[in-house]
Each structure stands twice: as C-alpha cells, then as structure tokens.
N, CA, C and O atoms as CSV, one atom per row, in Angstrom:
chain,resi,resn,atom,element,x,y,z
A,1,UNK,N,N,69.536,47.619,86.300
A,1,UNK,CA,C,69.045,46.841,85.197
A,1,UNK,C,C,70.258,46.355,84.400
A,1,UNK,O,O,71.089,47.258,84.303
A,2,UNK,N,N,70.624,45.230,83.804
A,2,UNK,CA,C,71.550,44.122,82.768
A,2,UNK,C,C,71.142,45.143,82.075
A,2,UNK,O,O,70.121,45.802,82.274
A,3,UNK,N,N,71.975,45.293,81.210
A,3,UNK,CA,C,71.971,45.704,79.687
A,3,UNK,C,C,72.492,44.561,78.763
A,3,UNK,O,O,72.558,43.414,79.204
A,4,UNK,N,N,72.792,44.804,77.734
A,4,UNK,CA,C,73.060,43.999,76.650
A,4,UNK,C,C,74.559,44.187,76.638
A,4,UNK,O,O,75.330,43.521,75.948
A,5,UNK,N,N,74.844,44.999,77.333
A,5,UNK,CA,C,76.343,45.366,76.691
A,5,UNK,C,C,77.220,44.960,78.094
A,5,UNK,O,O,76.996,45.732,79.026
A,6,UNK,N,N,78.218,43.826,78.394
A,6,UNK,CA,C,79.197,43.350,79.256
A,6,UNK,C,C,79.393,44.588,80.300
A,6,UNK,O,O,79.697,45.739,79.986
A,7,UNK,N,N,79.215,44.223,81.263
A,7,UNK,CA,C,80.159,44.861,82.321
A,7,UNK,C,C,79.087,46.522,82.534
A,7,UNK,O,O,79.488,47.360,83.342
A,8,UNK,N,N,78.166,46.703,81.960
A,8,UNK,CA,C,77.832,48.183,82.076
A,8,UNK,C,C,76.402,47.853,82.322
A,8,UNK,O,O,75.847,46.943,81.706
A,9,UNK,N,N,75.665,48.740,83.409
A,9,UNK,CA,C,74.388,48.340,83.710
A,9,UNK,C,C,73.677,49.473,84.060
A,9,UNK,O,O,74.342,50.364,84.590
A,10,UNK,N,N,72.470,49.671,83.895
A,10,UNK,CA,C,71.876,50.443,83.517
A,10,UNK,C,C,70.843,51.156,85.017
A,10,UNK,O,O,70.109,50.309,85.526
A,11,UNK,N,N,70.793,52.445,85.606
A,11,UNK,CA,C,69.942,52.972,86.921
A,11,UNK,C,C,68.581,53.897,86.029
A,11,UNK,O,O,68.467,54.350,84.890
A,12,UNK,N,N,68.107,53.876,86.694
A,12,UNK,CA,C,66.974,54.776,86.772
A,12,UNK,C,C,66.177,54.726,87.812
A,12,UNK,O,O,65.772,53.661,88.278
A,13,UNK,N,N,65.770,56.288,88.440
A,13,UNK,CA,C,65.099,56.115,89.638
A,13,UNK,C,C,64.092,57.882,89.187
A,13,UNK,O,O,64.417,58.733,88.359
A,14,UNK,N,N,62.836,57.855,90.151
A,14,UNK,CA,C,61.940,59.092,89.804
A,14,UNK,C,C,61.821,59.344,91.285
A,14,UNK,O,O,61.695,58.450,92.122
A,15,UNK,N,N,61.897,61.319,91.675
A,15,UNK,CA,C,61.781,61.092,93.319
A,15,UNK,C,C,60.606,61.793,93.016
A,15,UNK,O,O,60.497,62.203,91.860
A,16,UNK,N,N,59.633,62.033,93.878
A,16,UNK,CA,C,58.182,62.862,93.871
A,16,UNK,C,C,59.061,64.307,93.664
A,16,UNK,O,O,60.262,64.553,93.782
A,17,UNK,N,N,58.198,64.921,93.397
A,17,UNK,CA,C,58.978,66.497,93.402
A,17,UNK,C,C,58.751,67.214,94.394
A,17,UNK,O,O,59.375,68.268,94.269
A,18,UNK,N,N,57.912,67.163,95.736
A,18,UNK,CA,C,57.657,67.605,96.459
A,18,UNK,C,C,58.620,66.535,97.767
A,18,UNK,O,O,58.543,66.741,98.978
A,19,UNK,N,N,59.571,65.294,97.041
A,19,UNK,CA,C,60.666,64.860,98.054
A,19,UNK,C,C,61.540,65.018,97.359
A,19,UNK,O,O,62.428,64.230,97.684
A,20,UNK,N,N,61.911,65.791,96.300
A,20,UNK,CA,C,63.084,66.428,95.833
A,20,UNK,C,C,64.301,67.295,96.824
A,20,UNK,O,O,63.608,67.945,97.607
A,21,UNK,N,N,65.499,67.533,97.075
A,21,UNK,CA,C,66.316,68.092,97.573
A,21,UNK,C,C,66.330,67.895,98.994
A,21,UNK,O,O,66.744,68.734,99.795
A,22,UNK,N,N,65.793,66.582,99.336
A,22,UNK,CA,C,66.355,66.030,100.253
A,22,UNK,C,C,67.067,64.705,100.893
A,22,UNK,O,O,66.825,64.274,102.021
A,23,UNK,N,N,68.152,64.042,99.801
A,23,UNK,CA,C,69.350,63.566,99.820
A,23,UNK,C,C,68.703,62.294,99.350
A,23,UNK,O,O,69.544,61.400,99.263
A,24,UNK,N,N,67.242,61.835,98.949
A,24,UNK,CA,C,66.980,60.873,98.776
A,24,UNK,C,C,67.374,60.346,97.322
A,24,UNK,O,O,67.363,59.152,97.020
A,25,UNK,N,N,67.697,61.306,96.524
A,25,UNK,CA,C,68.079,60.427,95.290
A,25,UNK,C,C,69.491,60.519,95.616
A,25,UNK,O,O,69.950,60.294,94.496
A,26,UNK,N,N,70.355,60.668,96.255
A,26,UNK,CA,C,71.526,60.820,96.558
A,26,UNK,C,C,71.680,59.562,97.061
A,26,UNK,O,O,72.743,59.078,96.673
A,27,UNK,N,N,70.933,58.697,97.902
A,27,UNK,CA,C,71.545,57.951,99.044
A,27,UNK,C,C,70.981,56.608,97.704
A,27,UNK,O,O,71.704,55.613,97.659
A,28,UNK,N,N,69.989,56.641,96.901
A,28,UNK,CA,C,69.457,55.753,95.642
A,28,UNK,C,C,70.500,55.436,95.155
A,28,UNK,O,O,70.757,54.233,95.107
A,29,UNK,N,N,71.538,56.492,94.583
A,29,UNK,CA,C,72.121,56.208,93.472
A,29,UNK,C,C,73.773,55.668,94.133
A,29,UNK,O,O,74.678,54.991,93.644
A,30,UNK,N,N,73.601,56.315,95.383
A,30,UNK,CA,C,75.101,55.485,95.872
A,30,UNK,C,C,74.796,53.871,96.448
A,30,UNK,O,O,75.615,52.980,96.669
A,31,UNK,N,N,73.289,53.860,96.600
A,31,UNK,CA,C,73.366,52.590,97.087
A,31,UNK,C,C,72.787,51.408,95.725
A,31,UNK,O,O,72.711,50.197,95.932
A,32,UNK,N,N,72.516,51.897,94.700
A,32,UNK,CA,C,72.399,51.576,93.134
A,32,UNK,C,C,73.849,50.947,92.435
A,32,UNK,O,O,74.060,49.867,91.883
A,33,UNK,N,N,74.812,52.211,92.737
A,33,UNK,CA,C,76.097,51.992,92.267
A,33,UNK,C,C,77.049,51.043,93.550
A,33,UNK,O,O,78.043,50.409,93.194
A,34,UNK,N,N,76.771,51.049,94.468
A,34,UNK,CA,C,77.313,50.449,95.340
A,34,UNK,C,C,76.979,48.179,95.064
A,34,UNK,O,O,77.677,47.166,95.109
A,35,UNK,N,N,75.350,48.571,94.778
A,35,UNK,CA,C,75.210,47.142,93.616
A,35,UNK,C,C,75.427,46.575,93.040
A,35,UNK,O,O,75.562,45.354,92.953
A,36,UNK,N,N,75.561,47.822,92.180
A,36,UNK,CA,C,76.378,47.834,90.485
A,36,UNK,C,C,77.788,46.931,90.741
A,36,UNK,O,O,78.053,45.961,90.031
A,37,UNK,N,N,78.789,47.451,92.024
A,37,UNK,CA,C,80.093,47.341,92.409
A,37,UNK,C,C,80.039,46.315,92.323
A,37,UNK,O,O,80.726,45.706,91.502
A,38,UNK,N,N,78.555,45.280,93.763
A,38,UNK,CA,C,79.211,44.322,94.270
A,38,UNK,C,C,78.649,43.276,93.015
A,38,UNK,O,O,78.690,42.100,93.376
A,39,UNK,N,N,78.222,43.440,91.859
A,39,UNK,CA,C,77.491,42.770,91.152
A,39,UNK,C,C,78.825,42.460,90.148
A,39,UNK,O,O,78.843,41.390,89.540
A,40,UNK,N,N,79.773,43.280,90.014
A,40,UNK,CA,C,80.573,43.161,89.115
A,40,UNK,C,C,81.279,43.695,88.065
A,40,UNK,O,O,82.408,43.540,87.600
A,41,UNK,N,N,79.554,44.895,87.618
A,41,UNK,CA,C,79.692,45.735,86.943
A,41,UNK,C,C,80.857,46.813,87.138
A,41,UNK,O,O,81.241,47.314,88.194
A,42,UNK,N,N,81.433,47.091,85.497
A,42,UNK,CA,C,82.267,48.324,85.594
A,42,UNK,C,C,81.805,49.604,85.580
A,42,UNK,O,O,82.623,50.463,85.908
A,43,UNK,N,N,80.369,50.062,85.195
A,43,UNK,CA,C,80.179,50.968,84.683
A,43,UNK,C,C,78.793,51.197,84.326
A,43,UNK,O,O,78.232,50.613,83.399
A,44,UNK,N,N,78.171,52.188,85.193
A,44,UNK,CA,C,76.509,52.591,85.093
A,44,UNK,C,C,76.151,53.259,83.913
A,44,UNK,O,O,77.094,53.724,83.272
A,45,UNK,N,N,75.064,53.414,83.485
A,45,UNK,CA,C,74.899,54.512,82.703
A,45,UNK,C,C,72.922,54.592,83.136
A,45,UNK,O,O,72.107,53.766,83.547
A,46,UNK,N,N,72.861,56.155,82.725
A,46,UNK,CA,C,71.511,56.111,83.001
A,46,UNK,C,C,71.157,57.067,81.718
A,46,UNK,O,O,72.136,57.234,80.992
A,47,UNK,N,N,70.018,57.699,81.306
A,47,UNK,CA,C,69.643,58.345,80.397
A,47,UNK,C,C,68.640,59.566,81.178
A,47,UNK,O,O,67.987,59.376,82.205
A,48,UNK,N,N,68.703,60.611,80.540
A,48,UNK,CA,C,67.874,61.494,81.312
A,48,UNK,C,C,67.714,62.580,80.682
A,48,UNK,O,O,68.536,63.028,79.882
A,49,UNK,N,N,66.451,63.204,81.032
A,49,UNK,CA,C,66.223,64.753,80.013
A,49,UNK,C,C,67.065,65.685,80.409
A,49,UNK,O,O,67.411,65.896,81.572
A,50,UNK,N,N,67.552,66.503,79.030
A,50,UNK,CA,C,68.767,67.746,78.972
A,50,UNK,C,C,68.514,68.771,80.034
A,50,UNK,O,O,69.403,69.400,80.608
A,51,UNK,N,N,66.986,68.907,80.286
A,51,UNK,CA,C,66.545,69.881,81.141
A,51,UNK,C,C,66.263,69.344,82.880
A,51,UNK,O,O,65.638,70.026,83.692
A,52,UNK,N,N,66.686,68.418,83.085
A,52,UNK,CA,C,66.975,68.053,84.705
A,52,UNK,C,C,68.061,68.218,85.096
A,52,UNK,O,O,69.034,67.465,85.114
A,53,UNK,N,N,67.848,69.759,85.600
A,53,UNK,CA,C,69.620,70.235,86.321
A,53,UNK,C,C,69.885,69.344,87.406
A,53,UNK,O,O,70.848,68.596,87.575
A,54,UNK,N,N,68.833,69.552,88.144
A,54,UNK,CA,C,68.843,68.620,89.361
A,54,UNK,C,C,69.523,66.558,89.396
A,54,UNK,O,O,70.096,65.902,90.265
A,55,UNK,N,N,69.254,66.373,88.606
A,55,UNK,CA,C,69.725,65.018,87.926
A,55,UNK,C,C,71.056,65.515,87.568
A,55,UNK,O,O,71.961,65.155,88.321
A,56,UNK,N,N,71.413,66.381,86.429
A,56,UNK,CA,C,72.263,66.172,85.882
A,56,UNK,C,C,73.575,66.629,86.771
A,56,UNK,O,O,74.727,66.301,86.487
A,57,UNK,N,N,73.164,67.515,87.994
A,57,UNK,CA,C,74.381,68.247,89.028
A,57,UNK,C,C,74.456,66.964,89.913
A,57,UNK,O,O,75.578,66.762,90.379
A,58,UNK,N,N,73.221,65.798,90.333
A,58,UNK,CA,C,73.524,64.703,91.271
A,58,UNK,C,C,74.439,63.700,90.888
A,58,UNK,O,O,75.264,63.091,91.570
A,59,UNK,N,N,74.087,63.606,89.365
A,59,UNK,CA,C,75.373,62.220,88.472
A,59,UNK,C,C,76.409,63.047,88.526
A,59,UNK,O,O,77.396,62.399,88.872
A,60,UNK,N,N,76.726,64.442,88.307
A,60,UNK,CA,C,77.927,64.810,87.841
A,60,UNK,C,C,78.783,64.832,89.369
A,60,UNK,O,O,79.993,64.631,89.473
A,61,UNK,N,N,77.984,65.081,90.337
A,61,UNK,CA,C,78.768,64.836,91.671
A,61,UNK,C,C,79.310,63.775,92.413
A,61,UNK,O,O,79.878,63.669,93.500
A,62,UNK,N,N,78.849,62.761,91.195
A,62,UNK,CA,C,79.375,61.100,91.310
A,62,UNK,C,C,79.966,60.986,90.548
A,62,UNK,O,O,80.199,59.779,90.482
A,63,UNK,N,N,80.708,61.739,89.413
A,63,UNK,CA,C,81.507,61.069,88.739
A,63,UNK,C,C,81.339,61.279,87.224
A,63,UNK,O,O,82.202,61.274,86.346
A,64,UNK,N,N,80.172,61.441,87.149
A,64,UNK,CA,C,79.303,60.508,85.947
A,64,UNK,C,C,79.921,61.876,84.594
A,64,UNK,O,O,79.771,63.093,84.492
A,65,UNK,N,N,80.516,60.980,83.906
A,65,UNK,CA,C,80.230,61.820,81.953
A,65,UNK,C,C,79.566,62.116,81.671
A,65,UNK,O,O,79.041,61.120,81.174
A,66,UNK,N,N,78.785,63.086,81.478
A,66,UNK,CA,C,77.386,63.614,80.553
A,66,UNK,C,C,77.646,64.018,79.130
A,66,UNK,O,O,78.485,64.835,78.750
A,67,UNK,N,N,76.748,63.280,78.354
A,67,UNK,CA,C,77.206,63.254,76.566
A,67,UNK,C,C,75.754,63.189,76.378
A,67,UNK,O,O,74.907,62.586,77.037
A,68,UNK,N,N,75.556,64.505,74.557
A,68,UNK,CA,C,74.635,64.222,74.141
A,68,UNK,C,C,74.279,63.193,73.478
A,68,UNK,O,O,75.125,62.474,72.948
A,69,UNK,N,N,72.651,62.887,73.374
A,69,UNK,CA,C,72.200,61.730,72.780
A,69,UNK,C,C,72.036,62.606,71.297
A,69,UNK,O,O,72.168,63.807,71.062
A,70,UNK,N,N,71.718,61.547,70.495
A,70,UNK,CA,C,70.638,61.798,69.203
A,70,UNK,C,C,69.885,62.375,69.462
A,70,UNK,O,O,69.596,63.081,68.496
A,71,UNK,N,N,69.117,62.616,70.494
A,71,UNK,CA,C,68.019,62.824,70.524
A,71,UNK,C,C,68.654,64.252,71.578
A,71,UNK,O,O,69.097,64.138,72.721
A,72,UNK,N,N,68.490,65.854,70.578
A,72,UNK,CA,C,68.639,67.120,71.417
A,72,UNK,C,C,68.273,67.297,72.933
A,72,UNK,O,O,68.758,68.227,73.579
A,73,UNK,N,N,67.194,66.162,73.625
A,73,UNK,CA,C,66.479,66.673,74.602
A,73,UNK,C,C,67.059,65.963,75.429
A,73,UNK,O,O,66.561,66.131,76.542
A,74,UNK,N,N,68.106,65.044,75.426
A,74,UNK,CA,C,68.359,63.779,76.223
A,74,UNK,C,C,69.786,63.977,76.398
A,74,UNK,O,O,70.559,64.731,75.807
A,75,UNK,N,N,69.954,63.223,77.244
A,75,UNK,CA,C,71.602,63.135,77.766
A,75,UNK,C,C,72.065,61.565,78.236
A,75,UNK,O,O,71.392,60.535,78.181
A,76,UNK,N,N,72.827,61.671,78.500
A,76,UNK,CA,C,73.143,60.224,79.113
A,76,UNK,C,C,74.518,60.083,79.535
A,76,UNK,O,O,75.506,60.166,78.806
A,77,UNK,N,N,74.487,59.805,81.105
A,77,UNK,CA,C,75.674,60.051,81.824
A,77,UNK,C,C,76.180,58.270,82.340
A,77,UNK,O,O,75.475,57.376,82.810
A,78,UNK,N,N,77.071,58.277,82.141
A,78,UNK,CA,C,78.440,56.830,82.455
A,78,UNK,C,C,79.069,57.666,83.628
A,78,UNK,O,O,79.529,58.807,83.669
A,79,UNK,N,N,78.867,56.338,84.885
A,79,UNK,CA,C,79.824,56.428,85.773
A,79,UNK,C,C,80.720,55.465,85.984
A,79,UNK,O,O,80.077,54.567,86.528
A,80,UNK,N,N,81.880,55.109,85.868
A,80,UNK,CA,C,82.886,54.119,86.184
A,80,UNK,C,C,82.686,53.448,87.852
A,80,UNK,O,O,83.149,54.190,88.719
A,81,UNK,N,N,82.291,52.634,88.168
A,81,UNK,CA,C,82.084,52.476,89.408
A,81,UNK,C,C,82.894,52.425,90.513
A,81,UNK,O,O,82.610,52.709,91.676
A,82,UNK,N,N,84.420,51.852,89.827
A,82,UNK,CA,C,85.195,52.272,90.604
A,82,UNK,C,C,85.590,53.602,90.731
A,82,UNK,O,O,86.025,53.800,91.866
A,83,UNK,N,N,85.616,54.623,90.001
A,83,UNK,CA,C,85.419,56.080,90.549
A,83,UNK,C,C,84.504,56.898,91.113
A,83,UNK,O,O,84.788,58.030,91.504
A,84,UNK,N,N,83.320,56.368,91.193
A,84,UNK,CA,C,82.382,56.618,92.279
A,84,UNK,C,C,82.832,56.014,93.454
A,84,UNK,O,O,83.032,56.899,94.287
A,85,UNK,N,N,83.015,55.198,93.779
A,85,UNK,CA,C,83.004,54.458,95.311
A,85,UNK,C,C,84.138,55.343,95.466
A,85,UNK,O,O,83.935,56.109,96.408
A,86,UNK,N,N,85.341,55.546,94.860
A,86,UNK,CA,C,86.431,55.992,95.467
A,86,UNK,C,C,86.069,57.914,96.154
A,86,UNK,O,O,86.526,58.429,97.174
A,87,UNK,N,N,84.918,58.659,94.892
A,87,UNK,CA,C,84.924,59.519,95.403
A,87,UNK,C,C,83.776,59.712,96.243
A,87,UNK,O,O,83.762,60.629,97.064
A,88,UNK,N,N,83.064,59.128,96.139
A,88,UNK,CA,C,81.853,59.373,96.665
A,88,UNK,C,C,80.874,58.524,97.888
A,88,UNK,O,O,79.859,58.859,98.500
A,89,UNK,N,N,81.762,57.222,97.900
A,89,UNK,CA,C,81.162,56.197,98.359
A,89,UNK,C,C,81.788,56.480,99.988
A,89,UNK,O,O,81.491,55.715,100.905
C-alpha cells in the first residue's frame, strides 16, 4: 500500500491460523518487499499487535525495527528494503 509519506510503503497480510508456521507468511512478505524494491520504495513499514510473537519474530528475521506505538498494544516495525533483500532475499 502508498502511504503518504515518500519512499516508505506500507504491508499487511492475515494467514488462517490453522496455515500458520508453514513458511507462507514468510514467502508474502519477501515477495511484498521484493515489490516494495522493484517499485522504488526505500522502506516498508507495517503495524501489528504487541502480542503477535509470531509476526513480530517473522519481521524481525527480515530486518525489520520494532518500536512502540502510542497505543501500549501495538507495535510497528520498518524494514529498509535494501537490507532485507541483502539479508534475506
């Protein structure tokens, strides 16, 4: 998704929970950020609840910053895209 803000664009994806932990949000988000790349963008960001380890161990294995929001329950992780592709891609 464009955001408002130059160069930084925005993922979100939901897997069923019963197709959880099997590489499918993995192969989403490299082929999301791999988009992101050829689109131009420098830099993803997505938003997500504090309590999705599972989310929050898949962005952090791409790269991604995790910082709290305003909001205690939320997080929101920035990946540089060129440091994803380099490590992950």
């Amino acid at each position: 998704m464009f955001t408002a803000d130059p160069g930084i664009a925005e993922i979100a994806l939901l897997i069923e929970d019963r197709w959880q932990g099997r590489g499918i949000g993995t192969a989403m988000v490299r082929m999301l950020l791999g988009q992101a790349r050829d689109l131009g963008f420098a830099e993803v960001r997505a938003t997500l609840l504090f309590d999705n380890m599972r989310m929050r161990r898949l962005l952090g294995s791409m790269g991604a910053t995790l910082t709290h929001s305003e909001d205690p329950g939320v997080m929101e992780a920035r990946i540089a895209v060129g440091v994803m592709t380099a490590a992950a891609g």
